[in-house]
C-alpha positions as CSV (number, residue, x, y, z in Angstrom):
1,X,27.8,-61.6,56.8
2,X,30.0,-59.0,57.4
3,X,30.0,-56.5,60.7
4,X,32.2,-53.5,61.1
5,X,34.0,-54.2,57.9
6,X,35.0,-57.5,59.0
7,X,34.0,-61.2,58.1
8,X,31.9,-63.3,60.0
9,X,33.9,-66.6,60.4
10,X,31.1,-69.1,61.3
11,X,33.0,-72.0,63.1
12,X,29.7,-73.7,63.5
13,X,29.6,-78.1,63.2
14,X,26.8,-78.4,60.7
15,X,26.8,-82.2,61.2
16,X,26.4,-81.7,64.7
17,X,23.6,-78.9,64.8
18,X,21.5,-80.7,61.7
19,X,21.5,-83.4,64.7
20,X,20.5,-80.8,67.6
21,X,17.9,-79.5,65.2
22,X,16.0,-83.1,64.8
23,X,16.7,-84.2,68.1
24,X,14.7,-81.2,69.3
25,X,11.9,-82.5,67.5
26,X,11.9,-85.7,69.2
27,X,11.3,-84.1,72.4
28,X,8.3,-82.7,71.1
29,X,7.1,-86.4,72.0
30,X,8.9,-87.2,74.9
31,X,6.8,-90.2,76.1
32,X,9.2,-91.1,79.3
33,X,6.7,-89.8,81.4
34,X,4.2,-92.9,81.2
35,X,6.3,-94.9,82.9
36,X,6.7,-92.3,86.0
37,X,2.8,-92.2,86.1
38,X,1.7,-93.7,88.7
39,X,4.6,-93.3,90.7
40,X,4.4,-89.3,90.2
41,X,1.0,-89.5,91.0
42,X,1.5,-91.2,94.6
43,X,4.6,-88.6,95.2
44,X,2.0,-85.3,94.2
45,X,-1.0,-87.2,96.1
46,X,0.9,-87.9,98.9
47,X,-0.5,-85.2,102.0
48,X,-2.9,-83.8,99.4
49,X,-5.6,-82.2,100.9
50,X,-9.2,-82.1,98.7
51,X,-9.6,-84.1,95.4
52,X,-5.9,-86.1,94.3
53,X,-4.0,-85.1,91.2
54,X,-5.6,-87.6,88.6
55,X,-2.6,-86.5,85.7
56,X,0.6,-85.9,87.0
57,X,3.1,-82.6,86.0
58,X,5.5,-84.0,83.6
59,X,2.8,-85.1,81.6
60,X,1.0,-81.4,82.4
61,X,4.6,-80.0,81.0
62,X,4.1,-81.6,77.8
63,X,0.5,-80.7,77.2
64,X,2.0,-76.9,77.6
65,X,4.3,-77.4,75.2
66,X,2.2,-78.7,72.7
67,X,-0.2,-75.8,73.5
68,X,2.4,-73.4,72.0
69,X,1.0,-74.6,69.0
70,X,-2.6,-76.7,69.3
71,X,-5.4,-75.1,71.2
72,X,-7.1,-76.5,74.6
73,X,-9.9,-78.3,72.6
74,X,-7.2,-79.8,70.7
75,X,-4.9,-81.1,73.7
76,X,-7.8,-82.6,74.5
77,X,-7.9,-84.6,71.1
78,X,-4.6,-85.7,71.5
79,X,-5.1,-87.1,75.0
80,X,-8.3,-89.3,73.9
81,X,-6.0,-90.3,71.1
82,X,-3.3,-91.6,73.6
83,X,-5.8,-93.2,75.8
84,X,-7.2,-95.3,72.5
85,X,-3.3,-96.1,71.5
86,X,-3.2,-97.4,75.6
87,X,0.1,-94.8,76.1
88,X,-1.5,-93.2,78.9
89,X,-4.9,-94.3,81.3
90,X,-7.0,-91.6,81.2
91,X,-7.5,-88.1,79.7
92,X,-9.1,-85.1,81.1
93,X,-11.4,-82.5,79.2
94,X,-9.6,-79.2,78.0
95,X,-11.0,-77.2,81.3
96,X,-8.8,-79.5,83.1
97,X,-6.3,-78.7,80.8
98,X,-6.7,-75.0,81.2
99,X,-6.5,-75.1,85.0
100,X,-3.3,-76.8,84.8
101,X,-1.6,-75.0,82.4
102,X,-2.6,-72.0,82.4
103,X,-0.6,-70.1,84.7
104,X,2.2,-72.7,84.5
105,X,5.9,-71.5,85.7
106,X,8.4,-74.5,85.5
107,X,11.5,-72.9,87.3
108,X,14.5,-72.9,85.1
109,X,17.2,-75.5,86.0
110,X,20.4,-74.2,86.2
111,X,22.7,-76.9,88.3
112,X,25.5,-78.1,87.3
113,X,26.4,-74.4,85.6
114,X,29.2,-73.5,87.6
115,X,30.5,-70.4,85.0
116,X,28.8,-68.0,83.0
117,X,29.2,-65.2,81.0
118,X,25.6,-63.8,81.2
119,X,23.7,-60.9,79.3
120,X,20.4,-60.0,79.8
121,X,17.4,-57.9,77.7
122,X,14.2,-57.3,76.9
123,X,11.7,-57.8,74.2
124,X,7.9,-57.1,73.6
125,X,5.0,-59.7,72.2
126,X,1.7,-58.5,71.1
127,X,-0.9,-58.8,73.4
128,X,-3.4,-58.7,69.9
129,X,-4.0,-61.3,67.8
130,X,-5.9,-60.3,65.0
131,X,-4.1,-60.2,61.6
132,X,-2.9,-57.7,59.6
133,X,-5.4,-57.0,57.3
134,X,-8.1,-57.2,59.8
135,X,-6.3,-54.3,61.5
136,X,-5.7,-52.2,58.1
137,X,-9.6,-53.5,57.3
138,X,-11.0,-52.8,60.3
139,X,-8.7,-50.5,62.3
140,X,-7.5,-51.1,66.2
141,X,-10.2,-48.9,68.2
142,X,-8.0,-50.6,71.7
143,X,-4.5,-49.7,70.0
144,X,-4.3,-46.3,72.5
145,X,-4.6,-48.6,75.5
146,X,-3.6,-52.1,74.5
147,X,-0.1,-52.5,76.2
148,X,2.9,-55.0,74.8
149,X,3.9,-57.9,77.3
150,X,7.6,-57.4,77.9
151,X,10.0,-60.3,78.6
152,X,13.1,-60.1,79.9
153,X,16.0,-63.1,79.9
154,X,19.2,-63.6,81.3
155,X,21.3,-65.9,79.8
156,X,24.8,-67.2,78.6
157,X,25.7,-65.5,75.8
158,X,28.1,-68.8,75.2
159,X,25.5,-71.5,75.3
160,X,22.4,-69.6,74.8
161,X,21.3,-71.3,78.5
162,X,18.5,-68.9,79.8
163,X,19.0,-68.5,83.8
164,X,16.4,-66.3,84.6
165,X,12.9,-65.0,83.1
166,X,11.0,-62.1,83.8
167,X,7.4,-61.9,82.1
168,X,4.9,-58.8,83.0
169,X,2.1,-56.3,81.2
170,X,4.4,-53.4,80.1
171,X,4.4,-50.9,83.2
172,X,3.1,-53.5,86.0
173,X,6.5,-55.3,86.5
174,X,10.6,-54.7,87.0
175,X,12.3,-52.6,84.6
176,X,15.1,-54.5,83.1
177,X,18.3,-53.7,85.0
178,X,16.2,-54.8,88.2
179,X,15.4,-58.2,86.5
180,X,19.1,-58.3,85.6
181,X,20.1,-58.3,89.3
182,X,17.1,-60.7,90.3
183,X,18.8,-63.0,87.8
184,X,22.3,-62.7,89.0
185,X,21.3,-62.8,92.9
186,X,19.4,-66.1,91.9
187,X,22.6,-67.4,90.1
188,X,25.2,-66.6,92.8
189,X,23.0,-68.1,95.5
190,X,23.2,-71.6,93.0
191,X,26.8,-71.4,92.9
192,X,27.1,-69.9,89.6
193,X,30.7,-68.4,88.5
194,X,29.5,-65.2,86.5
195,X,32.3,-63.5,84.6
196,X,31.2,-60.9,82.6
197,X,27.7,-59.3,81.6
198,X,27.0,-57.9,79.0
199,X,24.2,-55.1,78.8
200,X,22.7,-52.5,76.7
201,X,22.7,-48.8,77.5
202,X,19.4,-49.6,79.4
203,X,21.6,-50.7,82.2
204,X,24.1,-48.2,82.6
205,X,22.2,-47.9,86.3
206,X,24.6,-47.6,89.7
207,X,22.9,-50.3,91.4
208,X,23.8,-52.7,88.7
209,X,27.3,-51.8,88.7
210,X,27.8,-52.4,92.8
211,X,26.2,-55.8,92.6
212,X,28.4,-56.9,89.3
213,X,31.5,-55.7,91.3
214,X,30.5,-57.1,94.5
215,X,29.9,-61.0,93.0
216,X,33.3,-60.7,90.5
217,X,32.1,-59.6,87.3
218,X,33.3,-57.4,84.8
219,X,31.0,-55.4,83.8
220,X,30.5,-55.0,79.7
221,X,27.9,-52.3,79.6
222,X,27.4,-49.6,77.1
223,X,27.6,-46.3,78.8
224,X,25.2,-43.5,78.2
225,X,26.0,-40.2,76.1
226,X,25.5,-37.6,78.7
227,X,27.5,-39.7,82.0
228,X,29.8,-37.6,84.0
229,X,32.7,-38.9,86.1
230,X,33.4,-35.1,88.2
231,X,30.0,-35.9,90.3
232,X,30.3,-38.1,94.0
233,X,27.1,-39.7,94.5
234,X,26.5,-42.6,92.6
235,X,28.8,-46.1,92.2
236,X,32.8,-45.5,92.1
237,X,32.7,-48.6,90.0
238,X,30.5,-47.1,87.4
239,X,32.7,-43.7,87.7
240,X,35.6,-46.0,87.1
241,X,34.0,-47.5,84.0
242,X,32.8,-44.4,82.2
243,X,36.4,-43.3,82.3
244,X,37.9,-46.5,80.3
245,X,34.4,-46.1,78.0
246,X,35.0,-42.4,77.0
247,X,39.2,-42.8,77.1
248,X,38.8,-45.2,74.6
249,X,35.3,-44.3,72.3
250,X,32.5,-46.6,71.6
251,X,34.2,-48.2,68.4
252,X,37.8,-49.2,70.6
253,X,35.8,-50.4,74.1
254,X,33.3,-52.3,72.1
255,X,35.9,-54.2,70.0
256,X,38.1,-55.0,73.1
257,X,35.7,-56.2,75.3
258,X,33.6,-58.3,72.6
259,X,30.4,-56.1,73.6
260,X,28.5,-57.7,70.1
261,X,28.7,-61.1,72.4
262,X,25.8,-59.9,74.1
263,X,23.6,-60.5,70.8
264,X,23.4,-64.5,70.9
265,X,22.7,-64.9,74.6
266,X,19.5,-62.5,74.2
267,X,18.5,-61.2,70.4
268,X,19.5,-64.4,69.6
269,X,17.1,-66.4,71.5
270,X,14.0,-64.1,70.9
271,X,14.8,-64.3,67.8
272,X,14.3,-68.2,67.9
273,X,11.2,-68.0,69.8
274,X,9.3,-65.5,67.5
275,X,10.3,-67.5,64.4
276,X,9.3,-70.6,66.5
277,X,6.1,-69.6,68.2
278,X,5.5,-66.2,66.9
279,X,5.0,-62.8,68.9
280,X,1.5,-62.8,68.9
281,X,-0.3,-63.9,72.4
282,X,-3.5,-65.7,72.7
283,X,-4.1,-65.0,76.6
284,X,-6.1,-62.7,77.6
285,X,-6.4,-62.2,81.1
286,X,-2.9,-60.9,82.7
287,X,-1.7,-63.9,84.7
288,X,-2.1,-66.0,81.2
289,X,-0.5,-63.5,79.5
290,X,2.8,-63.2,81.7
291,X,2.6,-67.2,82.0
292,X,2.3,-67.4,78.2
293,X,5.6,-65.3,77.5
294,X,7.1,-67.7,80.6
295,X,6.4,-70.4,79.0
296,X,7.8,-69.6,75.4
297,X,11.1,-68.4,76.7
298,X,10.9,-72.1,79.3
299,X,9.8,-74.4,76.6
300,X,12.9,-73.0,74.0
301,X,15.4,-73.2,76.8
302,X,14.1,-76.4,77.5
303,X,14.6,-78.2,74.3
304,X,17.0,-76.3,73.1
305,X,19.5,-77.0,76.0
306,X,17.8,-80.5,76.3
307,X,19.1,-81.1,72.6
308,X,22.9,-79.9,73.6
309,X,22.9,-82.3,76.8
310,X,22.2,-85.5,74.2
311,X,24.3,-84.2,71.2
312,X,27.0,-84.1,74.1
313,X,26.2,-87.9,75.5
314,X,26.6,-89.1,72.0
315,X,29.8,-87.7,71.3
């Protein structure tokens, strides 16, 4: 692959990421939950108003994982099936599935990062299902109104870690330079170290550039065509950066500051999860929808990063 005329060196440890890869899969079926049961279940129960939690989360988190690619009816299948292998004690129909999972938001774990170099964007799923040829068949009579679900990430461009997610109907949520400084808030307030972040032209705001500057962090964002420097409202530190962008030209910053980093950290990882789980959504009410792009960017992050942490033990 070649970018800009020159090579791509790919410094890459095949033996090591052929591991990650199949270790991944592994977690697919992480069973440790079973023995946690009925211990998890006395820790949920415990002050519990109404009827008790009969299945407790972790084993909840795995039926939304697998739901990424069976459907509710199915889950239900593969609960019986562990009941008659004696894994687990009991299984619950799918509509108990659905009302656990449904609008299921794991929050991301981020301790123990203490630096980051973070970059965040957005990307769109299809809120339609229906195939190709049905739509060239058929036509789309909704395709005037029927919006995208966008989801926006934050993450380390260096480890691919996601540190915030953002998941709304396109036009009902943040735009993505408000996500950005959601995500970074969030990350300061856990004691994260951020050191640069990368960004599209999209976040060439002011605001952005005032709360990168205030928590440390140099800010590696393309700058818009038309910006002017001779004005006085806005950010000084934006002012300051639109300078250095158009002393140098788009070609000279970008190389110096290593602005294509911001590529694995985001297009990277929607890349992954469309290939993965595709970028067509199956919900179809709005809170399943924005839980169903949650979810894909969570479960990815998940194993993914889960993968890295036992590649690392081993080694």
């Amino acid at each position: 692959m070649v970018r800009w005329g020159k090579p791509l060196k790919d410094r890459r440890n095949w033996k090591e990421y052929n591991e990650e890869l199949v270790i991944r899969g592994k977690m697919l079926f992480d069973l440790d939950f079973v023995e946690q049961w009925n211990n998890e279940l006395k820790e949920m129960n415990a002050g519990k108003r109404g009827s008790p939690y009969i299945f407790p989360d972790s084993f909840m988190l795995l039926m939304m994982i697998w739901h990424q690619y069976i459907d509710y009816r199915g889950l239900e299948g593969i609960a019986r099936s562990l009941v008659d292998l004696g894994i687990i004690p009991c299984y619950g129909d799918y509509t108990t599935i659905w009302h656990r999972i449904h609008s299921m938001k794991p929050s991301l774990d981020i301790s123990g990062l203490k630096y980051a170099e973070i970059g965040t964007d957005g990307t769109g799923l299809k809120t339609n299902n229906a195939g190709s040829y049905r739509t060239t068949k058929y036509g789309d009579p909704d395709a005037r109104i029927r919006k995208h679900l966008v989801v926006i990430i934050t993450a380390d461009v260096n480890t691919k870690r996601v540190i915030g997610i953002e998941s709304h109907v396109e036009g009902a949520g943040p735009s993505e330079p408000e996500s950005a400084k959601k995500h970074i808030k969030n990350a300061v307030t856990h004691g994260v170290n951020i050191g640069r972040f990368y960004g599209d032209g999209a976040f060439d705001v002011n605001g952005l550039f005032d709360l990168i500057h205030s928590t440390g962090t140099r800010a590696i964002i393309k700058i818009r065509k038309n910006a002017c420097t001779y004005r006085q409202r806005g950010s000084k530190h934006r002012r300051k950066e639109v300078r250095e962008y158009q002393k140098k030209g788009y070609r000279e910053w970008a190389d110096e500051n290593n602005y294509g980093m911001r590529w694995p950290g985001t297009e990277g990882i929607f890349s992954a999860v469309k290939r993965k789980f595709g970028e067509n959504c199956v919900s179809r009410s709005t809170t399943g929808l924005e839980a169903e792009g949650y979810q894909r960017l969570w479960i990815y992050n998940y194993i993914n990063q889960g993968a890295k942490e036992v590649i690392k033990a081993m080694n």
